[in-house]
Every structure is written in structure tokens, then in C-alpha cells.
C-alpha positions as CSV (number, residue, x, y, z in Angstrom):
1,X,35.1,95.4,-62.7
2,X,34.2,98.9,-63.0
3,X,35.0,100.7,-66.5
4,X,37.6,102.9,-64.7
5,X,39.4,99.6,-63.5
6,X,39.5,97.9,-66.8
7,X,41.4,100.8,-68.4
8,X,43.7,101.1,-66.1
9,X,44.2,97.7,-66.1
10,X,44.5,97.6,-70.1
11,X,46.9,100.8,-70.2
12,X,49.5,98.8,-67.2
13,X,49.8,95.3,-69.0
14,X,49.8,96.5,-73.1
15,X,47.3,96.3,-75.3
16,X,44.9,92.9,-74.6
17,X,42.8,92.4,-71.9
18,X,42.3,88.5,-70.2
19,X,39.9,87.1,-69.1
20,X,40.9,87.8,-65.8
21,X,41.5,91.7,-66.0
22,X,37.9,91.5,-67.1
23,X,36.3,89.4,-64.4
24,X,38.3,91.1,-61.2
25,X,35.8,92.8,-59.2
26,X,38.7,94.6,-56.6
27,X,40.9,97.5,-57.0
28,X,44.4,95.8,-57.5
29,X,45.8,99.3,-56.9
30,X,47.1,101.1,-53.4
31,X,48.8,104.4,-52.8
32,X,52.4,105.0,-54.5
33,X,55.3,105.5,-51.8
34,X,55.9,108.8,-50.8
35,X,57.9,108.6,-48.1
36,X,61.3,107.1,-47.4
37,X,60.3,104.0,-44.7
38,X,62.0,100.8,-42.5
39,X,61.5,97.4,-43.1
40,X,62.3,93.9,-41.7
41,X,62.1,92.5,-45.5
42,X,61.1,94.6,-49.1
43,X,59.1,92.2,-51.5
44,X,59.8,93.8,-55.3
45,X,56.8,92.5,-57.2
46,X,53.3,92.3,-56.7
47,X,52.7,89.0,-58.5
48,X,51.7,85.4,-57.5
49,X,55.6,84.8,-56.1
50,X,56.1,88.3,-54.2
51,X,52.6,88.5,-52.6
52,X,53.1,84.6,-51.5
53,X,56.5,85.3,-50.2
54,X,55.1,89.2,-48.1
55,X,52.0,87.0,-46.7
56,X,53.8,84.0,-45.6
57,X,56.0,86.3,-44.5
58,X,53.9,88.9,-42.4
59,X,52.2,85.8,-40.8
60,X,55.9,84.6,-39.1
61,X,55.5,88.5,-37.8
62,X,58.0,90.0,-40.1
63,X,57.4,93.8,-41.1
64,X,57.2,93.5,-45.2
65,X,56.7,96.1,-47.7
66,X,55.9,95.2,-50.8
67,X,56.6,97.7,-54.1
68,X,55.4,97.1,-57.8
69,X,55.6,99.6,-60.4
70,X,52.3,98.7,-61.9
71,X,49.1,97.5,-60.3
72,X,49.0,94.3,-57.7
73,X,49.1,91.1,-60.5
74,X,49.4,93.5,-63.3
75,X,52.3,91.7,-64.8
76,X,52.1,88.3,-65.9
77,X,50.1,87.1,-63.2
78,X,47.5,88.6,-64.7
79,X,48.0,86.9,-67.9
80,X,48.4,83.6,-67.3
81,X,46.1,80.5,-67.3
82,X,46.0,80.3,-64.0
83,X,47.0,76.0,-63.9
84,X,47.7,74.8,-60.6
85,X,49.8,71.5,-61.1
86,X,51.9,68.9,-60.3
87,X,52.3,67.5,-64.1
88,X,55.1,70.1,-65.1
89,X,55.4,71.0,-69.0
90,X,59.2,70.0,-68.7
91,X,58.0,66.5,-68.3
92,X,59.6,64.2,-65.3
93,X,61.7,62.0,-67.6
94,X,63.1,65.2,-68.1
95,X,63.7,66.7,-65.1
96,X,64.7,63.1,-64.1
97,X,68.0,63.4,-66.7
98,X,68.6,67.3,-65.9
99,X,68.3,66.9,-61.8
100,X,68.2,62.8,-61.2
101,X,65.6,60.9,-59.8
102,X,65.6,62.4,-56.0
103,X,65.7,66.1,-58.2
104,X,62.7,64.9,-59.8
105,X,60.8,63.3,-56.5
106,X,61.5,67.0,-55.0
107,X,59.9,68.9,-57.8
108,X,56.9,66.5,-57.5
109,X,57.1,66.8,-53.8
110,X,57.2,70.6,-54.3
111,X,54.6,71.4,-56.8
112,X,52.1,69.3,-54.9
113,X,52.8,71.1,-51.8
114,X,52.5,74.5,-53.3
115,X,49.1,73.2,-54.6
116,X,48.0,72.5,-51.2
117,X,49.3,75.6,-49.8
118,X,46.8,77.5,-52.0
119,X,44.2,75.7,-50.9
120,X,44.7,76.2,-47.4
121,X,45.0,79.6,-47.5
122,X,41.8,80.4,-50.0
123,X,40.2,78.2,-47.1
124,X,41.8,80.0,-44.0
125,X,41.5,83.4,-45.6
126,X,38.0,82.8,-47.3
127,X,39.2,83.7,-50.5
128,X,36.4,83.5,-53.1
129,X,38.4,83.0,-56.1
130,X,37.0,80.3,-58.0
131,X,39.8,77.9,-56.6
132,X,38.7,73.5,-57.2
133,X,40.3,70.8,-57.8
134,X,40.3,68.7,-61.2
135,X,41.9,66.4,-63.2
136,X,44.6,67.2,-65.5
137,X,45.0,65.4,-68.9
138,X,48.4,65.0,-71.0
139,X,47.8,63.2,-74.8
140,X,49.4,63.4,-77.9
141,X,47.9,64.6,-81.4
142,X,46.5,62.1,-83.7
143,X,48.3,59.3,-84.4
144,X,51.5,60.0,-82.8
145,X,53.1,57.2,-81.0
146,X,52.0,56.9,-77.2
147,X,55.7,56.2,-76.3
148,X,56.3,59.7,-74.4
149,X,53.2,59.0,-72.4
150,X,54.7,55.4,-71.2
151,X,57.9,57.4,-70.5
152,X,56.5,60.4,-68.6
153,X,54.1,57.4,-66.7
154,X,57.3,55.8,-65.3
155,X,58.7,58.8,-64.6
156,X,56.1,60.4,-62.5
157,X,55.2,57.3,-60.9
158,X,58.9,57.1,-59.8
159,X,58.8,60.7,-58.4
160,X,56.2,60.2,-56.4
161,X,53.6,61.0,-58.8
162,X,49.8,59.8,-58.7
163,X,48.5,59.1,-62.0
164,X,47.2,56.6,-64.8
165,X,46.9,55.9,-68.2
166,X,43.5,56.1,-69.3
167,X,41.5,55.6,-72.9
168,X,41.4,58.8,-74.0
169,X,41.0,62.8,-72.2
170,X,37.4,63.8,-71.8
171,X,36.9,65.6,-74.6
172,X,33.5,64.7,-75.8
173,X,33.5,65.6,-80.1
174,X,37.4,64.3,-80.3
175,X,39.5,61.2,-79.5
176,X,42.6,62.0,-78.4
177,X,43.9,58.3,-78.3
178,X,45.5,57.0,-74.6
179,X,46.3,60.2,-72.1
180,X,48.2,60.4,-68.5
181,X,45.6,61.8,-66.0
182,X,47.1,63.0,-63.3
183,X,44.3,63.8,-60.0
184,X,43.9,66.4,-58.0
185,X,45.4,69.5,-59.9
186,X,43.4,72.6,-59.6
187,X,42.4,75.9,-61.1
188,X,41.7,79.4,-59.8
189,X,40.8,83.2,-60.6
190,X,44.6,84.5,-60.2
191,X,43.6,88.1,-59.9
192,X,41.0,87.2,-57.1
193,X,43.5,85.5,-55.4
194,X,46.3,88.5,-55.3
195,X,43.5,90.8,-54.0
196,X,42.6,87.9,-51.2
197,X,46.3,87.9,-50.5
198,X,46.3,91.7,-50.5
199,X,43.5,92.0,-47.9
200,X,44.8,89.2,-45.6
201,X,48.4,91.0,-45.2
202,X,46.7,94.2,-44.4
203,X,45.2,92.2,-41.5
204,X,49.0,91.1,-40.9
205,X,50.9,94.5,-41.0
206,X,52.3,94.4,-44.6
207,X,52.3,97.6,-47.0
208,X,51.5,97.2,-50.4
209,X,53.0,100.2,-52.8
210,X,51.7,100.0,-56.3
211,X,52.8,102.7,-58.9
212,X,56.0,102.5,-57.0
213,X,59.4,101.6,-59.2
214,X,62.1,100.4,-57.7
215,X,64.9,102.2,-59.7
216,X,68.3,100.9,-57.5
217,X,68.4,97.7,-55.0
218,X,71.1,97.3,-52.8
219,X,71.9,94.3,-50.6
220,X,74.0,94.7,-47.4
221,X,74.4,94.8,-43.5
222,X,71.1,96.8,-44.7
223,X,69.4,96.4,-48.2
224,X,68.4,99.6,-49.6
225,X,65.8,99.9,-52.1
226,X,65.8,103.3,-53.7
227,X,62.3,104.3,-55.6
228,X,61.6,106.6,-59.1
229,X,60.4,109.4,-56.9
230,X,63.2,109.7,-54.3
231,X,61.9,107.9,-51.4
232,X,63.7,104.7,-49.9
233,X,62.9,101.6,-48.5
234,X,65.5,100.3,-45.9
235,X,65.4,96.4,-45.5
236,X,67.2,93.5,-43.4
237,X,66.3,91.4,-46.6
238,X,65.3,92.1,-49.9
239,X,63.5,89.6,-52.5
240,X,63.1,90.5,-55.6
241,X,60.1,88.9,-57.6
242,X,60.1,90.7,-61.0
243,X,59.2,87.6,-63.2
244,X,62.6,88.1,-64.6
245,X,65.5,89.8,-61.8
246,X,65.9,93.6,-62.4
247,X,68.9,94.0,-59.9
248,X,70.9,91.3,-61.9
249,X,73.0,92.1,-65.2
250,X,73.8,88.6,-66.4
251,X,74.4,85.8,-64.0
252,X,70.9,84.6,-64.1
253,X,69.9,86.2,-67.9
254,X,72.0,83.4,-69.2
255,X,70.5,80.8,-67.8
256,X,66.9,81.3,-68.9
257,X,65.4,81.8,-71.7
258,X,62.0,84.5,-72.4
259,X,59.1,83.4,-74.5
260,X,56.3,84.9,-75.5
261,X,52.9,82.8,-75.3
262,X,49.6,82.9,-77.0
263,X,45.7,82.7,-75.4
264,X,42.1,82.8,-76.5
265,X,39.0,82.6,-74.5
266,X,36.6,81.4,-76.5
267,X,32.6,81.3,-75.2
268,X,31.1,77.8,-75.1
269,X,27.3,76.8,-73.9
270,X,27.1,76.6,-70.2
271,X,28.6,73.2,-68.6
272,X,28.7,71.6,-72.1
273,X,33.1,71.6,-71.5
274,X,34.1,68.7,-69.3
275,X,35.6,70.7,-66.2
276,X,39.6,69.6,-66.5
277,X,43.4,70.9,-67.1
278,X,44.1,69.8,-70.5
279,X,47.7,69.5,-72.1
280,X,49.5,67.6,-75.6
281,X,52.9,67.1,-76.6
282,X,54.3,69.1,-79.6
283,X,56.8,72.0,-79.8
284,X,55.1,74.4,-79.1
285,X,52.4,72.7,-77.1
286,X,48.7,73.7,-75.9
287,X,47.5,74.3,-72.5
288,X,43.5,74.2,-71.7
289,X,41.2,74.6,-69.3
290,X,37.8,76.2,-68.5
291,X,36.3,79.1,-66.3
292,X,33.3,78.7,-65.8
293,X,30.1,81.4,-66.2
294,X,28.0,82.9,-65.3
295,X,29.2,86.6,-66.4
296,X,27.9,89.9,-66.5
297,X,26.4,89.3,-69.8
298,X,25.4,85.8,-69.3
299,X,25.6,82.7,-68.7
300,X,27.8,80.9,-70.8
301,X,31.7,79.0,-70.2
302,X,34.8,80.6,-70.9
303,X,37.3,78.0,-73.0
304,X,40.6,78.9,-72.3
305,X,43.3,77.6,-75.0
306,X,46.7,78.5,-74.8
307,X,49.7,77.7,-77.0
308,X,52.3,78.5,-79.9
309,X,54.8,80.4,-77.8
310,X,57.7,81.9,-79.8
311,X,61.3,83.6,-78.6
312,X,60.2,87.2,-77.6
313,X,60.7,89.9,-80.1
314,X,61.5,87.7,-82.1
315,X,58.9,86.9,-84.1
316,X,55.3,89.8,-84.9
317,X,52.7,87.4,-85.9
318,X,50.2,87.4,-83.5
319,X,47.2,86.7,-85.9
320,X,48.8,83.6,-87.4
321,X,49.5,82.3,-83.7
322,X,45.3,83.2,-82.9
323,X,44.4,81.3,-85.8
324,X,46.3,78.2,-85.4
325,X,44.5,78.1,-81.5
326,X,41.2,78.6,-83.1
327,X,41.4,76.0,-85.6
328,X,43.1,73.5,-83.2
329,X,40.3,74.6,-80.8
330,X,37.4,74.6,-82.6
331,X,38.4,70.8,-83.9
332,X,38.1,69.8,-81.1
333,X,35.2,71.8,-79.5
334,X,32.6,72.8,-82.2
335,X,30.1,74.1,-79.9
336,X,32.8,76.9,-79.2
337,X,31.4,80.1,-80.6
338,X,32.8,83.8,-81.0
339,X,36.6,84.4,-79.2
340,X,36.0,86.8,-76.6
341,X,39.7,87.4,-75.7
342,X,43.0,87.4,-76.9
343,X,46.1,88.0,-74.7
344,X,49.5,87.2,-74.5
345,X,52.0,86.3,-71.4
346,X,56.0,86.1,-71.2
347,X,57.2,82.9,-69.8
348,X,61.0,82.3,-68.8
349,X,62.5,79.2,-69.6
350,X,65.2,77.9,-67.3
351,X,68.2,75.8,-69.5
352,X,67.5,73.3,-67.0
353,X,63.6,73.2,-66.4
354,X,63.1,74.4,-62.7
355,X,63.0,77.5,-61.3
356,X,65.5,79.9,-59.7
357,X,64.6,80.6,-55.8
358,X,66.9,81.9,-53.2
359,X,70.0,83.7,-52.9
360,X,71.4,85.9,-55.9
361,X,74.2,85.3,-57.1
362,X,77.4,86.9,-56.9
363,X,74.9,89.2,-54.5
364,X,75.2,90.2,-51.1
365,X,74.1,87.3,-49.0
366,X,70.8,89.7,-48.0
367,X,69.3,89.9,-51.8
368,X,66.5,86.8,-52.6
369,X,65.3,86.4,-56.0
370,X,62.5,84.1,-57.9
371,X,62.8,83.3,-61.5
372,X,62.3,81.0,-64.2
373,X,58.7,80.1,-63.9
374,X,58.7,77.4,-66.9
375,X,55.3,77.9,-67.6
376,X,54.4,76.6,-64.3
377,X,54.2,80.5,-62.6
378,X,51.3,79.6,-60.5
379,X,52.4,76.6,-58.4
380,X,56.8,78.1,-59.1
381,X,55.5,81.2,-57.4
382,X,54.1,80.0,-54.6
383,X,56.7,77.0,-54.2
384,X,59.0,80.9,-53.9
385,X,56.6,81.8,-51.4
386,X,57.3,79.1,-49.1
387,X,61.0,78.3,-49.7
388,X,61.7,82.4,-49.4
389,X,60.3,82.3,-46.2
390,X,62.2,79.4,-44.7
391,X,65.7,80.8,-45.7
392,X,64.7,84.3,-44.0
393,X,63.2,82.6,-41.1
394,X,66.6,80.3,-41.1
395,X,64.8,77.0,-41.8
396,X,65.9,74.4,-43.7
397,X,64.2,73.5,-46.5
398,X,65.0,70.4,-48.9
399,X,63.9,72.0,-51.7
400,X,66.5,74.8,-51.6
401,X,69.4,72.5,-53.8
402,X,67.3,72.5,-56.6
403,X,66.2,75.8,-56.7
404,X,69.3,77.1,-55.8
405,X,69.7,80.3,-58.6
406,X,73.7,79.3,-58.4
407,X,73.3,75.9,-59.1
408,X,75.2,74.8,-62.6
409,X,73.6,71.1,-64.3
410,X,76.2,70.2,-67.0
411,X,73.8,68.1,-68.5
412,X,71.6,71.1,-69.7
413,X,75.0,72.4,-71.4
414,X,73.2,72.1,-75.3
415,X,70.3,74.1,-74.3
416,X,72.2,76.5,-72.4
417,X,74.4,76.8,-75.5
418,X,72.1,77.1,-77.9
419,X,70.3,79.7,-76.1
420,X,73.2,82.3,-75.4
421,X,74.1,81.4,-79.5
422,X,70.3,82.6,-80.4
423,X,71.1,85.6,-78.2
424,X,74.2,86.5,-80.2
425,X,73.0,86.1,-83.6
426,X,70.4,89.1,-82.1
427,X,73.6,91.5,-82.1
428,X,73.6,91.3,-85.6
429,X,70.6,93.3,-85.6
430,X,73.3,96.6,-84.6
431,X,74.4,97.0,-88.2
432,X,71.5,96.2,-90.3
433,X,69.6,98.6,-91.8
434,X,66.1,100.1,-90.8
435,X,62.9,98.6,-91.4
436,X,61.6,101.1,-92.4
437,X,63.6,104.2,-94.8
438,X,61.0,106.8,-93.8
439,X,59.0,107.6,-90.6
440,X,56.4,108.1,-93.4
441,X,55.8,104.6,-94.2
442,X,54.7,104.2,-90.3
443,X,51.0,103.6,-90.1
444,X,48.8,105.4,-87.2
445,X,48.8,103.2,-84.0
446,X,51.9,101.1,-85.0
447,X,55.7,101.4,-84.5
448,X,58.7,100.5,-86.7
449,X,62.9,100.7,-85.9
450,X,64.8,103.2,-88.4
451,X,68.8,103.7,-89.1
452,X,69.9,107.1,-88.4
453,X,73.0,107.1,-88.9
454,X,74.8,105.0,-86.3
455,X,71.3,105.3,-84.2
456,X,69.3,103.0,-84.6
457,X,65.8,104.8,-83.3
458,X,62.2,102.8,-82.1
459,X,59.5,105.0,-84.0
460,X,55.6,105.0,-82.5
461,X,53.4,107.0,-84.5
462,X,50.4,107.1,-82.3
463,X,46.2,107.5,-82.9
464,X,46.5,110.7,-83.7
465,X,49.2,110.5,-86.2
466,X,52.3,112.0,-83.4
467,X,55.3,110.5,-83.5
468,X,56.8,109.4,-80.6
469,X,61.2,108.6,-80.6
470,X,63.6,106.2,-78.6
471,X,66.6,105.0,-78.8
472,X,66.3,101.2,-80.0
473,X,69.1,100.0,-77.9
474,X,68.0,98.0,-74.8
475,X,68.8,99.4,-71.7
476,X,69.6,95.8,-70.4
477,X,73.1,94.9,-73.0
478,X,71.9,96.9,-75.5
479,X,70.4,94.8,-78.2
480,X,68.0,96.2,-80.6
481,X,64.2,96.1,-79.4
482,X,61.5,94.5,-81.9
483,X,57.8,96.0,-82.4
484,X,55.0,93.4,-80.9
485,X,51.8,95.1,-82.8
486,X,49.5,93.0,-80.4
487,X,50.4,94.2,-77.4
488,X,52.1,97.4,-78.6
489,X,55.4,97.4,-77.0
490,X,58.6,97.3,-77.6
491,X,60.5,94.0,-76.9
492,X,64.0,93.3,-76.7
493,X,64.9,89.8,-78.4
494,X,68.0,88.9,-76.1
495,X,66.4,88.6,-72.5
496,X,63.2,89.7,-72.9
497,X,62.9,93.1,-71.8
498,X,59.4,95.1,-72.8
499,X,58.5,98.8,-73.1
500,X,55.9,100.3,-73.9
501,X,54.9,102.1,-77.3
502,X,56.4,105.6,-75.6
503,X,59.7,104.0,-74.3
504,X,58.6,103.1,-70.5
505,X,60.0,99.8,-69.2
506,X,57.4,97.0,-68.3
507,X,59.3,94.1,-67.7
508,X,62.8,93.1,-67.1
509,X,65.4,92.2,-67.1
510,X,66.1,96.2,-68.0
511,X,65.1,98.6,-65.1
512,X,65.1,102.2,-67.0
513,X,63.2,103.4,-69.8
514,X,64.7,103.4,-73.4
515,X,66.8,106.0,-73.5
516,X,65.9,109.6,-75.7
517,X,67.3,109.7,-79.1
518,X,70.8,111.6,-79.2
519,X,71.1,114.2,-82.0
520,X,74.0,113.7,-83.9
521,X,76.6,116.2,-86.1
């Protein structure tokens, strides 16, 4: 990546860099939309589930546009771990209560599908993107009981499931005790394989428009996608693929949950990692895997360790969260040596464990969305992807019942209650005081909320010691946003919306900026 790139890159997705803004060697920009233009279908989002659904798409012949505000994968394709599975982190026993057994055999059926489907089309596009298969290992810490791997073996094995209980994961310097390994997951380079996709729909007719927001979507006998800079996308469909639905005020936001997750890439010796998805069982759990070398500045492994996810904005303690990954990771690995990167990723977490893919509700029958990527984005997304494009094509798909974004599972009535009661107790926030008393007490490069009056105002003082003023109020329902010093934005700890340090939306659910600060008598 040139040095230009990884700016731009840095300055679109906050203030970390993954390993995989680092490594991409394409532009993952185009040109912005300048002109008002017809389409048989507008993709919104330029992430692993919008670029699957405009190149599946564009192959069946349709005309697709695709907009994104940012760059192609700069939202949180960009900062995953890029895990390509058919072991979900919901576990089948699970999704075998919330959805029954056929629900679960479907979700199997689906996941391993979407796995393939990337496979064939790295192979028929020639997409160099690091994409092979491996093993994938779920164990539990030391000296836990074994008795959720005997239930998750029956479970998966009932749904259809390949896998085996083996002696312990292949971790060389630790024992993890018994583990499920489950064959033939796989891992990629997701930024490698957005810019693939990208070059393969040019072949196929689609438009890709980065730096392009999408300020109003319509559905209707036309969808009509108006843009920040005037011009207009007319559409006979519209899908929406925003991580989190921008064109929706509440009917989904309820039903999913946003969490904030933590990663390290840490170097390790060439090849002296086991090659393998690796996963354990707590609350909050870890997530690992390896990319392998050699880089720029050597040759040397990449270990990848994800984990100890928290509600967004509601909790700023990044540097604890690192250091519980590196001393869980270097237990286990000693031979890992200085972290090379630290990033962080928003996940959304349905009340009932699977995504939301179709129609939107309480929506014109025209509008698609894709939601709810339960920290399975990679293989959700491209499950969208394919089940996007049968319902505009108008084939059936069995999959579509238990993706259906309208669907209501009484038996995920707790979580879905306790949820919407953690996003109340939030609203408290509206009559507390400030954080801070004085804009003085803000430190260079960092951002605190203040009471004026009945304001309640998001305060950046930048690198040079400006200050920069919001309103605190989310532009989604209006609860008060939270600093993240990591990734210096401004997140909102009711459905997850993010701006950045000057005010400018990121991420959804909101769709406008935070609002200037109104003077008052």
C-alpha cells in the first residue's frame, strides 16, 4: 500500500490501522457521484454483503450501482478477522432452541454454502487474496467442564455439521484439554477480496461510487436514493448494506444489539503458528487465527487474537481490553514478539443469533436490507449476497424464513428485553451532569461531553490545541454519545451510531452528522 493509501485509509475508518488496511496493495477508492443516474438495483454499502449482493447481481445482467460514503471495505469489513465458518459463535445448541432443529440445519446449510461461494468465485475471478481452507478449533479455558463441547458436538452433528472431538487444539506451548474441530473452514485477505470483487463487476457493468453518502432512501413503484451532493440514483430495487440499516428508525434497532470488539496482530517467527481458526468459550470469548508473511519488512507471521467485546460507548478502556489479549496471547504463544497492530470492529448482535436479510420492514416492498452480522460478517455477508439476489431475481430460497428481518422468536424474549432495558437506562445520561466542568480540563488530541445548560455538548480539542463543538445528542433517538479515545470518535451507547472527533457520521444507525451546538439566552 502506498503511503497516500494508508492515510486515507486511517482518516475513513478512525484512528487504528489492521492488518489489512496495511497489507492492501489496490486503491479501494473510485470517483464520487456527480451526476443524477438510472438503475435496475442501488447497493448502499461497499462492504463484504453489498459488493456480494452488486456482483452476483451484475452477473444475472442486472444494471447495479453501488454507493458508500467512505472507501470500498472501509467500514467494518476492513476490520474484521476475516473467519470464514460454519462453526457460528452463537453455538448450534443455541440456534437449535431460538430457531429449532430444521432453523439450525439451515444456518449450517447456509454458512457452508457461503463458504463455498467464496471459493468459487476467488477461483473463477482469479482473486489473489490469500483465501485456504483450514481447520477450525472450539475449547474451553483450563479446567472448565467439557460439557458445552458434548452439547455443541450433538448439535452440530444434528444440523448437518462435520466435525469431531479431538485431544486437544493444535497449539504447540499450551493444552487446551478436549476441542470440537470442525474441517474445512477457511481464511482470507478481506480487503483483497472487495478489490477482486470490484474489478470483476467492472467487467460486469456495475458502478462503484465511493465518497458518495446516501443522505434519503426511498422505496416505491421506483426507489430513489438521494446523495449529500444533490445527485440521485433512481432504482427498481434498493438494498441497503450499511452494517447496521440507515433508512430504518427502530423496527430493526430493537432487535440487535452493537458491540464493540477488540484485536491485536502480534508478529511470531515464520510458520512456527499451526495454520488454523481458533475459538474458546467465555463471555466475552477469543477468536484466532494467522496471516501469514512474508511482508514488506520481512518475513515473519502475523498472529491475529481477537476478543473482549463490550456494549459500544459504553465502556473507554481500550488499553485494559489490549492487555488482557496480550497476556491471554502470549500464554499461550511465547514465541509471539512485539504487537504490530491494534484495531477495533463493531459487531451487531441479533436478540436471536442470525442475521437479518431481505425485505424491510414496515418498508415499501422494493427496499432490501442486511443486518446483524453476529460476529460471523464474512460468511452473514455473503449468505446476503446470495439470498438478495434470489428474492430480486424472484427465486425461492429456503433460507429466506430465517433471515427474514420481520420474523419475531418469542423464545429470544429475555435477551430482547434485556437489551431495549440497557438501552433505556442510557437516557439517563440526558440529565446528568458533564464530565468534564471546564473545556480546560480537555487534553490535546482527546474529547470529553459538557452540560451547558440544557445542552449537553461533545467537546474535541484537537493536535493543535482547537476546539472543535457538537451537539451530544444522537441524531438517531437522541441519546448522549460517549468518547472512544482509541479510535477517536464519538459513539452513541443506544444503537451504536459513530462519528468522528469533528461530528461526521461513520456508522449507523444515524444518517446525519451531529448536529452544531445551539446558542442559548
Amino acid at each position: 500500500m502506498s503511503e497516500e493509501s494508508e492515510v486515507e485509509n486511517k482518516t475513513d475508518s478512525g484512528s487504528t490501522v489492521s492488518v489489512w488496511m496495511a497489507t492492501v496493495d489496490a486503491r479501494m477508492e473510485t470517483a464520487p457521484l456527480e451526476k443524477s443516474i438510472e438503475a435496475d438495483v442501488c447497493v448502499v454499502g461497499a462492504g463484504i454483503a453489498g459488493m456480494t449482493t452488486a456482483y452476483l447481481l451484475a452477473r444475472e445482467g442486472k444494471a447495479v450501482v453501488v454507493l458508500d460514503d467512505g472507501l470500498i471495505g472501509g467500514g467494518m469489513t476492513g476490520r474484521t478477522t476475516a473467519h470464514l465458518v460454519n462453526a457460528l459463535d452463537d453455538r448450534y445448541f443455541e440456534l437449535e432452541r431460538l430457531h429449532g432443529e430444521r432453523g439450525a440445519q439451515l444456518a449450517a446449510r447456509s454458512h457452508t454454502a457461503a463458504i463455498d461461494r467464496v471459493e468459487e468465485i476467488v477461483s473463477e475471478e482469479k482473486i489473489d487474496c490469500d483465501f485456504e481452507r483450514v481447520d477450525g478449533y472450539l475449547f474451553t479455558p483450563p479446567d472448565e467442564s467439557k460439557e458445552i463441547l458434548e452439547k455443541e458436538l450433538d448439535a452440530a452433528y444434528r444440523a448437518g455439521i462435520v466435525l469431531e472431538m479431538v485431544e486437544r487444539a493444535p497449539i504447540k506451548d499450551f493444552d487446551t484439554g478436549k476441542a470440537l474441530r470442525f474441517p474445512r473452514q477457511a481464511q482470507f485477505h478481506p480487503l483483497k477480496y472487495l478489490a477482486g470483487l470490484a474489478r470483476a463487476m467492472g467487467k460486469h457493468g456495475a458502478a462503484i461510487f465511493t465518497s458518495t453518502h446516501a443522505s434519503k432512501i426511498e422505496g416505491g413503484e421506483r426507489a430513489r436514493i438521494e446523495t449529500a451532493s444533490g445527485a440521485v440514483v433512481t432504482a427498481d430495487e434498493v438494498v441497503v448494506a450499511t452494517n447496521t440499516p440507515v433508512n430504518d428508525l427502530i423496527a430493526i434497532h430493537t432487535k440487535q444489539a452493537p458491540y464493540l470488539t477488540y484485536v491485536i496482530g502480534v508478529r511470531v517467527p515464520s510458520a512456527s503458528v499451526t495454520k488454523a481458526l481458533l475459538w474458546d468459550t467465555p463471555n466475552p470469548y477469543h477468536y484466532v487465527r494467522i496471516q501469514s508473511g512474508p511482508f514488506e519488512d520481512g518475513d515473519y507471521d502475523v498472529l491475529i487474537v481477537g476478543g473482549e467485546d463490550h456494549k459500544s460507548g459504553q465502556a473507554d478502556d481500550a488499553g485494559k481490553r489490549f492487555a488482557y489479549l496480550e497476556r491471554w496471547t502470549r500464554t499461550r504463544w511465547p514465541q509471539a514478539s512485539e504487537i504490530l497492530y491494534r484495531w477495533s470492529g463493531e459487531v451487531m448482535e441479533p436478540v436471536d443469533s442470525l442475521a437479518f436479510i431481505g425485505p424491510n420492514p414496515m418498508d415499501e416492498e422494493n427496499v432490501f436490507i442486511a443486518t446483524g452480522d453476529s460476529g460471523n460478517g464474512m460468511t452473514h455477508g455473503t449468505i446476503a449476497g446470495i439470498l438478495l439476489t434470489d428474492l430480486i431475481m424472484g427465486r425461492e430460497n429456503e433460507w429466506a424464513k430465517i433471515y427474514d428481518p420481520s420474523r419475531k422468536n418469542l423464545r429470544a424474549l429475555p435477551r430482547f428485553a434485556g437489551e431495549n432495558l440497557n438501552v433505556a437506562v442510557q437516557y439517563a445520561d440526558l440529565v446528568t451532569p458533564g464530565e468534564v466542568d471546564s473545556i480546560d480540563e480537555i487534553k490535546q488530541g482527546e474529547g470529553a461531553i459538557i452540560r451547558r445548560g440544557l445542552q449537553k455538548v461533545a467537546v474535541y480539542r484537537d493536535e493543535s490545541g482547537a476546539i472543535h463543538e457538537r451537539s451530544a445528542f444522537c441524531r438517531h433517538l437522541g441519546c448522549v454519545v460517549d468518547w472512544n479515545s482509541l479510535e477517536k470518535t464519538w459513539d452513541c451507547p443506544c444503537h451504536g451510531s459513530r462519528y468522528d472527533a469533528y461530528g461526521k457520521v461513520i456508522n449507523g444507525p444515524a444518517n446525519s452528522d451531529l448536529s452544531e451546538v445551539e446558542e442559548e439566552d
